[in-house]
C-alpha angles and dihedrals in degrees: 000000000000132000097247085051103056091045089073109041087054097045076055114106118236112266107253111228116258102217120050088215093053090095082048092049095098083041093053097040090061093051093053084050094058091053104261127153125231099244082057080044096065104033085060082048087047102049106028103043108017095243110136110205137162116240091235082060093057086040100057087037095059086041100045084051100042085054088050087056098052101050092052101110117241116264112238129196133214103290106050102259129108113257117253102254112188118224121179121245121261096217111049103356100236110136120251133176115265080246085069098059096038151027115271116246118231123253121268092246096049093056091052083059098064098035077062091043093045093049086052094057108107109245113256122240132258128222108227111223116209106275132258113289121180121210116188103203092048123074114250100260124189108246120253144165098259082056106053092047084055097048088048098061 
């Protein structure tokens, strides 16, 4: 990067964060975690570290960041195929592959394979029902089968 550059970046201040709770949000993750409510959340805020807080606040915060986690994009590697990350286990906290918890995607190249296959496949063909016919002096009637036998004697 250039010198000018780097000049400014550093003259820049350092962003302030926007939540209070944001240095709390590991702490908080691991009470959730625990199965604690957030009422219990905030009165621990409250009376361990002096941050009062309503339990609508801690709310918002976990789900604002829960919905953050879920839009990054997935990392892929090289080849195609998502890395094996390692979580640990809710039940019993032994670490285990993400194929483990989950099904394995296909390779890019693979689903462009069957997109190709399935463009080769020859188109099926459809069965033409009689057309539409209005009569007046008759009520519109879904068509069925009873139906059509009847309107083919």
């Amino acid at each position: 990067m250039e010198d000018k550059f780097k000049e400014i970046l550093d003259g820049l201040p350092e962003k302030r964060q926007r939540s209070r709770l944001a240095p709390y949000r590991e702490f908080i993750d691991e009470l959730r975690r625990r199965g604690l409510t957030y009422r219990d959340i905030v009165r621990i805020l409250g009376e361990k570290c002096q941050l009062n807080v309503a339990s609508s606040t801690v709310i918002r915060f976990v789900h604002a960041r829960s919905q953050a986690n879920r839009k990054l994009p997935k990392i892929r590697t090289a080849q195609g195929a998502a890395p094996a990350e390692v979580s640990t286990s809710v039940t019993n906290g032994t670490k285990m592959d993400e194929t483990e918890t989950r099904q394995v995607r296909p390779s890019t190249d693979e689903i462009q394979q069957r997109i190709a296959a399935l463009k080769l496949r020859p188109a099926q063909a459809q069965t033409s029902s009689k057309p539409f016919r209005y009569d007046p002096s008759e009520p519109l009637r879904l068509p069925t089968k009873a139906v059509k036998n009847r309107s083919a004697e």
